[in-house]
Legacy VTK file of the C-alpha trace (Angstrom):
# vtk DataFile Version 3.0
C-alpha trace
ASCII
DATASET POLYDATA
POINTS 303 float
109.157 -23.118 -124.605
111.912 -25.478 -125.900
111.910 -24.035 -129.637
112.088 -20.293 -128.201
114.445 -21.373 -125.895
112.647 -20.280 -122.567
112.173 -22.908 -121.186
115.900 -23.544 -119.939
116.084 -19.329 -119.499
113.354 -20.359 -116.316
115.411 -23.087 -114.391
115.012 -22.519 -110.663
113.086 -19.638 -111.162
115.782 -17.381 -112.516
113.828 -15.134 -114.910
111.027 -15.183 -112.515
113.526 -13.600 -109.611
115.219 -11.595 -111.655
111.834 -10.290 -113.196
110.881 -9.387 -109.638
113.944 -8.097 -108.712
113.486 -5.173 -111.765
109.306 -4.772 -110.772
107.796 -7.015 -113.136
105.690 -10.405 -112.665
105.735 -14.052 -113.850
108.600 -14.978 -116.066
109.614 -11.817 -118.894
110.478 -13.050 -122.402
114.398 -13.024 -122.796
115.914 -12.702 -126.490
118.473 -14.717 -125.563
119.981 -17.702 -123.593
120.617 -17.319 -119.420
123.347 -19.393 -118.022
121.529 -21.661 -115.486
123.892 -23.060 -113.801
127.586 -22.850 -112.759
130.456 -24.697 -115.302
133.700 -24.887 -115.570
133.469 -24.395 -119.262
131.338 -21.003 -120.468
128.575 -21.160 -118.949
126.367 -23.373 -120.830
128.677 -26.781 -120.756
130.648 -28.271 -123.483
131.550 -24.704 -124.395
127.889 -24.419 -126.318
127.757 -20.611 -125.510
130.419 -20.022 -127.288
129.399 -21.838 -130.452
125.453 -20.582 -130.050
124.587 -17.285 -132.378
121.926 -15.449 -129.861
122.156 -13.137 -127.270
124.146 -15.087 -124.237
123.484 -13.858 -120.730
126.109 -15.177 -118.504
127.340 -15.051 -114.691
130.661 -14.361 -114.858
133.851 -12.428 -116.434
135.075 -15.830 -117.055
132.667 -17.004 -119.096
132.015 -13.657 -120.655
135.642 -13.471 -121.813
135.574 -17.365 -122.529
132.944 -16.882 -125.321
134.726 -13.211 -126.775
137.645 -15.437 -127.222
135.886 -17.824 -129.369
134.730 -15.209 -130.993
131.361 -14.198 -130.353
130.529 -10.590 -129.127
126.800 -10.493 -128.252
127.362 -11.571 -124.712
127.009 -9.953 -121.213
128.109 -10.938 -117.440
125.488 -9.948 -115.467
125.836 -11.739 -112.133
124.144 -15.292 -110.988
120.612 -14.662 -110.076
121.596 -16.058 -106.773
122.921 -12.693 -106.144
120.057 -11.005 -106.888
118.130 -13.356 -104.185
118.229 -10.926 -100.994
116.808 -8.542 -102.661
113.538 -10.128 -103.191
113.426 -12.339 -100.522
115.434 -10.994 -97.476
117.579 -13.847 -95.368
116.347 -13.959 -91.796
119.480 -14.605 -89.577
120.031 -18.368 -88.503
121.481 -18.105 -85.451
124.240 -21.228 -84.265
124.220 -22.899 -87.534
125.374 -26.317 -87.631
125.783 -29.621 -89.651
127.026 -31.278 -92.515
125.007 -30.828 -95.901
125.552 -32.840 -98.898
125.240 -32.396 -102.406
126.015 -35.393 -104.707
127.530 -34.638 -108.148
123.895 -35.952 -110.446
123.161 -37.070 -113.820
121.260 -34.479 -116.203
119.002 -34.705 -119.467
121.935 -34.741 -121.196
125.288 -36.130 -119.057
125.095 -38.968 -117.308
127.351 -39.871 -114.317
128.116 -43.704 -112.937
125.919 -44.367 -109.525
128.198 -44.233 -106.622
125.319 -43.502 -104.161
126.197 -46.220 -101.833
129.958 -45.645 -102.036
129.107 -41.795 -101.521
126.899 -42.861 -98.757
129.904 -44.741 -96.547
132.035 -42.269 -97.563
130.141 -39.353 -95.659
129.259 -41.580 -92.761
132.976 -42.838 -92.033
134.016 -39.092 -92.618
131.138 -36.941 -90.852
128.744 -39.360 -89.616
125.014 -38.428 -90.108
124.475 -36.007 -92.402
121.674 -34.310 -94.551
121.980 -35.277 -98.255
120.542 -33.097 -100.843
119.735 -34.806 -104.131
118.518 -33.500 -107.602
114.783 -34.481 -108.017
116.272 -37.159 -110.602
118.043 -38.871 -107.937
115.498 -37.936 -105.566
112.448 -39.842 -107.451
114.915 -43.220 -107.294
114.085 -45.262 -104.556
117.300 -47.167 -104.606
119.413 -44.026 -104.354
117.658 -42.283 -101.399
117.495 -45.962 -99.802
121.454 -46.455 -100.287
121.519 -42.912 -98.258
118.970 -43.477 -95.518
120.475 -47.361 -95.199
123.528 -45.587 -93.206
121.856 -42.870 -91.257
121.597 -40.105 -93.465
118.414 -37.860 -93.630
117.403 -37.172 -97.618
116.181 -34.119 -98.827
115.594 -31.939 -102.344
114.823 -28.698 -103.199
111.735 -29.538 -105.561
111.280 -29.189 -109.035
113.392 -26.629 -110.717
112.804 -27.688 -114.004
110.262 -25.754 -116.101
108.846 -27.704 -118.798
107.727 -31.057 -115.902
104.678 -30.780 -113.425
105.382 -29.308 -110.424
108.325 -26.702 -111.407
108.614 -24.608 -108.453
110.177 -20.996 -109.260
111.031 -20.358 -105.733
113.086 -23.419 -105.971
116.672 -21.053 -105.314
114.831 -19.611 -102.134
113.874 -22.951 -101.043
117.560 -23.912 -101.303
118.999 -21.024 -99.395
116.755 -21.579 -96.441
118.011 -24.678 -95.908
121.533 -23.948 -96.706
121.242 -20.952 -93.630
120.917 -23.788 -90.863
124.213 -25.917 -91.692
127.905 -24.712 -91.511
129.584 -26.934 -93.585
128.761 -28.247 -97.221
130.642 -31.298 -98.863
130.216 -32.425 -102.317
132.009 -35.085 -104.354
132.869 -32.258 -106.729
133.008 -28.935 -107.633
129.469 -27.867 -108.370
126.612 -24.309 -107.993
125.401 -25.459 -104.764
128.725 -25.592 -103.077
129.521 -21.767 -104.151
125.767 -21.017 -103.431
126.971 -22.135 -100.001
130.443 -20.902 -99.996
128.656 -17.381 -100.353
126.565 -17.825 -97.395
129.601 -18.625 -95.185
129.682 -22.159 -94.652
132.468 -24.190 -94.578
133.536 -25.959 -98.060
135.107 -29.835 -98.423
134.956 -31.415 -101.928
135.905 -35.004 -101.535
134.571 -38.557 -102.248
134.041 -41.319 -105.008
133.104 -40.014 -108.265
132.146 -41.547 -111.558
133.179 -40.652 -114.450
133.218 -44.063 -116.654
130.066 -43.169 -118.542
130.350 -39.775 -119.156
130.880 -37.755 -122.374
134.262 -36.183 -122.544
132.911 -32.886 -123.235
130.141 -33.040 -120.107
133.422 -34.436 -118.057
134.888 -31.196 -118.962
132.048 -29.239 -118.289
131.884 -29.849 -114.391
135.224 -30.622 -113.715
137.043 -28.721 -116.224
139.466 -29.293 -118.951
142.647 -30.024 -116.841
143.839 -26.666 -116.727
142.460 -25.770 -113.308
141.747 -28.045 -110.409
138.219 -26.803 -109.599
138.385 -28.629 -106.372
141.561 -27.300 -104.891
140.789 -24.125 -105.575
137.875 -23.878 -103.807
140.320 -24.640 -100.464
142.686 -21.895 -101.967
140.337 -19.010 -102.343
137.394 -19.644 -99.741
135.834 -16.252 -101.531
135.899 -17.787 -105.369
132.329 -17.626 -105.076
132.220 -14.005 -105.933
134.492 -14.360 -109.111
132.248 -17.653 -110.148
128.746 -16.081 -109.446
129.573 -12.198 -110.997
129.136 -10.293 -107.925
130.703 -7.164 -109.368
128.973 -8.535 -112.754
125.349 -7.697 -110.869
122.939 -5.058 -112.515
120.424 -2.251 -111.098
117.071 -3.124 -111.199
117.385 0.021 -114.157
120.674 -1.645 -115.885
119.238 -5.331 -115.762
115.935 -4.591 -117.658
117.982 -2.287 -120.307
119.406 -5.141 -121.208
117.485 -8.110 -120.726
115.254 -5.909 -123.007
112.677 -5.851 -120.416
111.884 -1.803 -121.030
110.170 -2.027 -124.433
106.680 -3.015 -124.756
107.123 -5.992 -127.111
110.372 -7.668 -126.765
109.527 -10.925 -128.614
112.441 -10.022 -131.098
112.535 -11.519 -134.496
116.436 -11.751 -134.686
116.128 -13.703 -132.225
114.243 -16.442 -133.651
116.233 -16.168 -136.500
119.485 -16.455 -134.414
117.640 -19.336 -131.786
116.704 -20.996 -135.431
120.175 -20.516 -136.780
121.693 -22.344 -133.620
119.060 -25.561 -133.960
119.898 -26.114 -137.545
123.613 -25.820 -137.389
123.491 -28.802 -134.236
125.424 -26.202 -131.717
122.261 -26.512 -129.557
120.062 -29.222 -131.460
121.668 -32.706 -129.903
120.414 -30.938 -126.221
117.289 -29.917 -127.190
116.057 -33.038 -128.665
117.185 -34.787 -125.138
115.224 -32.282 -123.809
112.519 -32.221 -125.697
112.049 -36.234 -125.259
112.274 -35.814 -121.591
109.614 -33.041 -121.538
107.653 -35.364 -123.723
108.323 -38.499 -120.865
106.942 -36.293 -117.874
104.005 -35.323 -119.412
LINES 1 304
303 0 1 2 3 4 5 6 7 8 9 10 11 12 13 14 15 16 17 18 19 20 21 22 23 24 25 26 27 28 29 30 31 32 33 34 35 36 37 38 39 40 41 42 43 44 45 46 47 48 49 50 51 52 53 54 55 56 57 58 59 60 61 62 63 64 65 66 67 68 69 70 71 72 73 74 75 76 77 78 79 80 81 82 83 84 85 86 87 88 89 90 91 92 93 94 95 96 97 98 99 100 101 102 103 104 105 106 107 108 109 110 111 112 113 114 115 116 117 118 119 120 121 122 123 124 125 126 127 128 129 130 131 132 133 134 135 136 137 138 139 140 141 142 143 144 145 146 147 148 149 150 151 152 153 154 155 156 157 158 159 160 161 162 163 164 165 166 167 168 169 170 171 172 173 174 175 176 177 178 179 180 181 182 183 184 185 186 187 188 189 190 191 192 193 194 195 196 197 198 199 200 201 202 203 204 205 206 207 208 209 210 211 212 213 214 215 216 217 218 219 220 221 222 223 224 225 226 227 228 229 230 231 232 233 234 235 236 237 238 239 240 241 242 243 244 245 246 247 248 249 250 251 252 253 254 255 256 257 258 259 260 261 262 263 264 265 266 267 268 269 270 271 272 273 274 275 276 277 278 279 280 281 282 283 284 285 286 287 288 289 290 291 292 293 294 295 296 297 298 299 300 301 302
C-alpha cells in the first residue's frame, strides 16, 4: 500500500466513505494522491502536492489553485470527505450541547513538535477548567502525556486508529469523531488544525490559544500547519467563524455521479499504469521519497 500510494489515500477512512457515498464497498483503488488532512500549505504539507507528478485530489480552491500555480495541472478540488459524512451516516440531533473539547497540536511520522502536554494541560485548566482532551493515538499510547492531562482534572479521549497500514485502523474513525464533537459547544486547540474546522462546521464555538512548540520542528512542517507568515491561520478563524467551508471545499463537493467520474471509479479496471509510472516518477525524484521511507519504517515498527 505504501509503494502504490494507498495507503495514505485511506487515512480515517476517506476512500472507504467516499466509496460508500458513490455505492461501492471497501476502499476503491485511486490513481492518484487524496489530501488527508487540512494544511496551510497545498494540501499535502511542505507544498509536496505541488512538486508530486500524479493525479492530486484535493479539498479546496486554495490548494487546487496553490498547486496550478506551481505549475502542475492534473489536480481537482473535490471537497473534504468530511462533507460527504451526512450522507452516509446521518447526524442524530444532540440536543443542549455543552463543554469544552480539546485538541492538542501532535507530532506525525514525519514532523515532530516539542511536548508541552503539561504546560497545555494548566493552560486549559486555569482557562476552562475541566475539560475533555482529544489526543492523536501517538500521544494517546504515551502514558506520560495522558497522565500530565488527567494529573489536573481533565478526562482523555481519542478517536482510534486512523492510520491504515497499523493494527487496528478503524475506517469509521471520521464518524467516530463527529459523534463526539455533536455533544460539546466549544473546541480549543493550541493551533490551527482539521479538527477545529471539522468542529467549526458543526457549530461549535472556536478558541485557538495556548503554549506551542515549535523548537524541534522542520521549517517546512512549521509552515505546513501554521503557514508561511502570510496569513495568521489563527486569527482568522475568529474573523470568519464560516472559513470552514472555504478550507473543507463545500462548493468543491461532487455527486455521487461526478465523484466516481473522476476518482475513476466507473471503469472496470482502474489500476492505471500511468499512474505507477507517475507514483514511480515522484519516489525516485525524492518529492515524496524522504516521507515514505518514514513511513514505511513506522509501518515496519507496528507490525
Amino acid at each position: 500500500m505504501q509503494l502504490s500510494a494507498q495507503a495514505e489515500n485511506r487515512f480515517y477512512g476517506h476512500v472507504h466513505l467516499l466509496a460508500k457515498y458513490c455505492g461501492l464497498e471497501g476502499s476503491p483503488w485511486i490513481n492518484g494522491y487524496l489530501q488527508h488532512g487540512w494544511n496551510a500549505t497545498d494540501g499535502f504539507g511542505n507544498y509536496l502536492g505541488s512538486r508530486r507528478t500524479a493525479n492530486k485530489f484535493v479539498w479546496s480552491k486554495r490548494c487546487e489553485s496553490i498547486i496550478k500555480e506551481n505549475g502542475k495541472k492534473n489536480v481537482f478540488a473535490i471537497g473534504a470527505p468530511w462533507l460527504y459524512l451526512p450522507d452516509v451516516y446521518p447526524q442524530v440531533s444532540v440536543p443542549n450541547r455543552s463543554g469544552v473539547v480539546a485538541y492538542p497540536a501532535h507530532s506525525s511520522t514525519g514532523a515532530k513538535l516539542g511536548d508541552t502536554s503539561l504546560e497545555y494541560a494548566n493552560f486549559l485548566n486555569h482557562k476552562y477548567g475541566e475539560v475533555t482532551v482529544v489526543l492523536h493515538r501517538y500521544d494517546f499510547a504515551k502514558t506520560q502525556i495522558i497522565q500530565n492531562y488527567e494529573s489536573v482534572g481533565h478526562s482523555v479521549k481519542t478517536h482510534g486508529n486512523g492510520t491504515p497500514w497499523e493494527s487496528g485502523f478503524d475506517p469509521m474513525f471520521l464518524k467516530n469523531q463527529r459523534d463526539l464533537l455533536s455533544n460539546f459547544s466549544t473546541v480549543v486547540s493550541n493551533s490551527m488544525s482539521t479538527p477545529v474546522l471539522y468542529a467549526s462546521s458543526l457549530g461549535l464555538k472556536v478558541e485557538i490559544g495556548g503554549p506551542i512548540d515549535y523548537s524541534v520542528t522542520n521549517p517546512d512542517d512549521k509552515a505546513s500547519q501554521a503557514g508561511d507568515g502570510k496569513t495568521n491561520w489563527n486569527s482568522l478563524i475568529y474573523q470568519r467563524p464560516d472559513l470552514w467551508k472555504e478550507e473543507l471545499g463545500i462548493d468543491c463537493k461532487k455527486s455521487p455521479q461526478e465523484l466516481r467520474e473522476i476518482l475513476g471509479w466507473n471503469k472496470k479496471s482502474n489500476i492505471s499504469t500511468t499512474f505507477f509510472l507517475a507514483r514511480a516518477k515522484d519516489l525516485i525524484t525524492g518529492s515524496n521519497k524522504s516521507i515514505s521511507l518514514e513511513v514505511f519504517k513506522s509501518g515496519m515498527r507496528n507490525k
